[in-house]
N, CA, C and O atoms as a GROMACS GRO file, in nm:
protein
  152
    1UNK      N    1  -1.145 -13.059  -0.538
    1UNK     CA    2  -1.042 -13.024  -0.637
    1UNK      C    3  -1.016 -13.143  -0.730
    1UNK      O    4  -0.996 -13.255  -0.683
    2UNK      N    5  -1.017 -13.122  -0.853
    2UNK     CA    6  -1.018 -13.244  -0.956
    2UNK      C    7  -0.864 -13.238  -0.990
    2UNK      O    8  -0.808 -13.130  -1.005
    3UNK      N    9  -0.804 -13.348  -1.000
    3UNK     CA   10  -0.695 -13.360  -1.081
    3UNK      C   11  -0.703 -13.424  -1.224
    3UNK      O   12  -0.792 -13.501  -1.260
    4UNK      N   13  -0.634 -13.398  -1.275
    4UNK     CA   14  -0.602 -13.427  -1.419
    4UNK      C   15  -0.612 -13.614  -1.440
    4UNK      O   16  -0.621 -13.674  -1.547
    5UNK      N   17  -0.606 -13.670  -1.310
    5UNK     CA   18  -0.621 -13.815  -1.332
    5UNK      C   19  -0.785 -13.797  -1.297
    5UNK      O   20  -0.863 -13.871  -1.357
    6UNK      N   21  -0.820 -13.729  -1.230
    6UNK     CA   22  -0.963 -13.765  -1.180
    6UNK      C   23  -1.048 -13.745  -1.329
    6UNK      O   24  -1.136 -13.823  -1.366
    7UNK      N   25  -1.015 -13.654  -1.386
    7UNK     CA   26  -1.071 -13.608  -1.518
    7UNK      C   27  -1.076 -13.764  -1.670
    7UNK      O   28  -1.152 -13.804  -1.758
    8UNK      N   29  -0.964 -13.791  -1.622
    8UNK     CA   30  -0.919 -13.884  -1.754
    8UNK      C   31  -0.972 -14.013  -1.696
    8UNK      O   32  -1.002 -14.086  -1.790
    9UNK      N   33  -0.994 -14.062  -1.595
    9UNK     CA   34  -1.036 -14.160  -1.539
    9UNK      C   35  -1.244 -14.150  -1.591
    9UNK      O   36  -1.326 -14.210  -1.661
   10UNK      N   37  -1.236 -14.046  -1.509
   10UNK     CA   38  -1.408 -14.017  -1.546
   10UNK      C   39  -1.427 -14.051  -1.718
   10UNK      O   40  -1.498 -14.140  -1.766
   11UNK      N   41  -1.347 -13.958  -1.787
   11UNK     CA   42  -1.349 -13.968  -1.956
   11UNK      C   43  -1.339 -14.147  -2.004
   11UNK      O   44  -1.385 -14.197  -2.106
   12UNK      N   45  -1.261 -14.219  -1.887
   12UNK     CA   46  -1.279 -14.343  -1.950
   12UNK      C   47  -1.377 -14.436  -1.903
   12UNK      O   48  -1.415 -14.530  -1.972
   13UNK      N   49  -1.418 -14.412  -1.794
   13UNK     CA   50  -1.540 -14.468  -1.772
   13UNK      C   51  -1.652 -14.436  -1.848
   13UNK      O   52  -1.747 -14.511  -1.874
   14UNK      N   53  -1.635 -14.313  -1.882
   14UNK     CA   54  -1.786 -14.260  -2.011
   14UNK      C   55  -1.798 -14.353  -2.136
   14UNK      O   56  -1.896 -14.406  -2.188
   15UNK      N   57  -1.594 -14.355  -2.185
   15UNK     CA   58  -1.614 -14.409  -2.297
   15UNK      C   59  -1.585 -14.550  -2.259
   15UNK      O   60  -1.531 -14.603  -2.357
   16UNK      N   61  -1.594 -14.618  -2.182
   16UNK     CA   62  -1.584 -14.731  -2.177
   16UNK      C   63  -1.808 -14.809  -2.175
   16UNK      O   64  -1.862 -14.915  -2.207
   17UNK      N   65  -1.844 -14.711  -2.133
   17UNK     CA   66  -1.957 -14.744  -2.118
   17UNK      C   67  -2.051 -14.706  -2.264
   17UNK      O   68  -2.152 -14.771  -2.289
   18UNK      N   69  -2.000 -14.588  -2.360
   18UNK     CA   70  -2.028 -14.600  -2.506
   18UNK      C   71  -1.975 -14.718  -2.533
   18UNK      O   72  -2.041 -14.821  -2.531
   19UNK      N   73  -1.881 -14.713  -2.553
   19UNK     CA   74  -1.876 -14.874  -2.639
   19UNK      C   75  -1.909 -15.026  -2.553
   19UNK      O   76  -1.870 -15.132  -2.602
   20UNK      N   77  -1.977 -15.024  -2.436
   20UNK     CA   78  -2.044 -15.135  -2.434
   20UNK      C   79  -2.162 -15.102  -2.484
   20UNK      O   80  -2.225 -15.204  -2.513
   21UNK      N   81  -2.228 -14.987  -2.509
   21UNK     CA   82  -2.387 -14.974  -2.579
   21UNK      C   83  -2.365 -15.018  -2.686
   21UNK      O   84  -2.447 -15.093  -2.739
   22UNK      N   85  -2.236 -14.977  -2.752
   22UNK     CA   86  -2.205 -14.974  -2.914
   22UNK      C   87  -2.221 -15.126  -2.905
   22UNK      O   88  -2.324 -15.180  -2.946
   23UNK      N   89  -2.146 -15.175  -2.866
   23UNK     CA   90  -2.127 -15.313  -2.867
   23UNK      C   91  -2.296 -15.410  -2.846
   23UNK      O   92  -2.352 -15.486  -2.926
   24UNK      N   93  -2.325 -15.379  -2.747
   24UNK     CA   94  -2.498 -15.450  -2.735
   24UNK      C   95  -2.548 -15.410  -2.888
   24UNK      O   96  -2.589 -15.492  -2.970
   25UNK      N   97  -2.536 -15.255  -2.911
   25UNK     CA   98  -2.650 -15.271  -3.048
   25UNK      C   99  -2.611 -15.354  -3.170
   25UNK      O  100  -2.686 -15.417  -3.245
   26UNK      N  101  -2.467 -15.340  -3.175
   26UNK     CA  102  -2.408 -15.439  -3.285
   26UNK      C  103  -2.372 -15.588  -3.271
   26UNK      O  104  -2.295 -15.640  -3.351
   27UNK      N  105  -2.430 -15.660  -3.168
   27UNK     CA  106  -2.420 -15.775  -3.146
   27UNK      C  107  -2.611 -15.819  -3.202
   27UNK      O  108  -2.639 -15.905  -3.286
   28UNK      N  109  -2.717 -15.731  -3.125
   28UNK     CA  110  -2.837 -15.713  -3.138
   28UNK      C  111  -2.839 -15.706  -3.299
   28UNK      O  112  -2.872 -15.810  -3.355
   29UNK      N  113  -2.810 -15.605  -3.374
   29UNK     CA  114  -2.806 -15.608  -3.543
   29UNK      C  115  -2.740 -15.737  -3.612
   29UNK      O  116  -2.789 -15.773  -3.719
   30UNK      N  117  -2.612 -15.824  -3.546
   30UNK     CA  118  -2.567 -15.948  -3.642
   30UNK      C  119  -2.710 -16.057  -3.548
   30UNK      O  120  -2.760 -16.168  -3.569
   31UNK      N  121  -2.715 -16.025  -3.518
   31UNK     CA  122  -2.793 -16.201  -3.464
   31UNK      C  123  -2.901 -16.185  -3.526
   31UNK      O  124  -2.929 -16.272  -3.608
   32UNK      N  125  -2.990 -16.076  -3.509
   32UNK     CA  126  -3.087 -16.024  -3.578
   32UNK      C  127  -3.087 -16.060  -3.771
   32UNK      O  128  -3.183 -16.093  -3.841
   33UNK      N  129  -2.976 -16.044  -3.802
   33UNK     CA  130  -2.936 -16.039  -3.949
   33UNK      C  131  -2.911 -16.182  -3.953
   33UNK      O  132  -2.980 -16.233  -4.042
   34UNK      N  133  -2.842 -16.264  -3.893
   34UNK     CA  134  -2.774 -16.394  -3.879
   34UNK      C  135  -2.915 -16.454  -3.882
   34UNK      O  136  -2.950 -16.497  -3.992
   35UNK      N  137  -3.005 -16.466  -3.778
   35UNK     CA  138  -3.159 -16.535  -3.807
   35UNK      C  139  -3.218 -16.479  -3.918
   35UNK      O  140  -3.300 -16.561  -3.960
   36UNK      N  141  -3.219 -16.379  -3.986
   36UNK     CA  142  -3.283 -16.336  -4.091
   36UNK      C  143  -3.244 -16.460  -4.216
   36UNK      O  144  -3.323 -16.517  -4.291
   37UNK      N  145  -3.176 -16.468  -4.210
   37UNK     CA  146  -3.053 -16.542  -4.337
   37UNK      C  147  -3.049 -16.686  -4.308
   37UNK      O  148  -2.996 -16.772  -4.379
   38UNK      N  149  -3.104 -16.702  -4.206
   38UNK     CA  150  -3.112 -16.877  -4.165
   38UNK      C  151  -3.216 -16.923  -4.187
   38UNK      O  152  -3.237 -17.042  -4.164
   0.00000   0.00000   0.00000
């Protein structure tokens, strides 16, 4: 039986784990850009 915390908990672990991808690719794109320019 799921409760309403079990639900919102799961939802933030999902989005907590999009935005560490988000985060790797946009760290990967400035350094990438940052050596381009150096």
């Amino acid at each position: 039986m799921l409760t309403i915390f079990d639900i919102l908990f799961f939802q933030l672990a999902v989005l907590v784990r999009i935005i560490k991808k988000m985060v790797k690719k946009c760290f990967k794109i400035m350094s990438l850009s940052y050596f381009s320019f150096v």
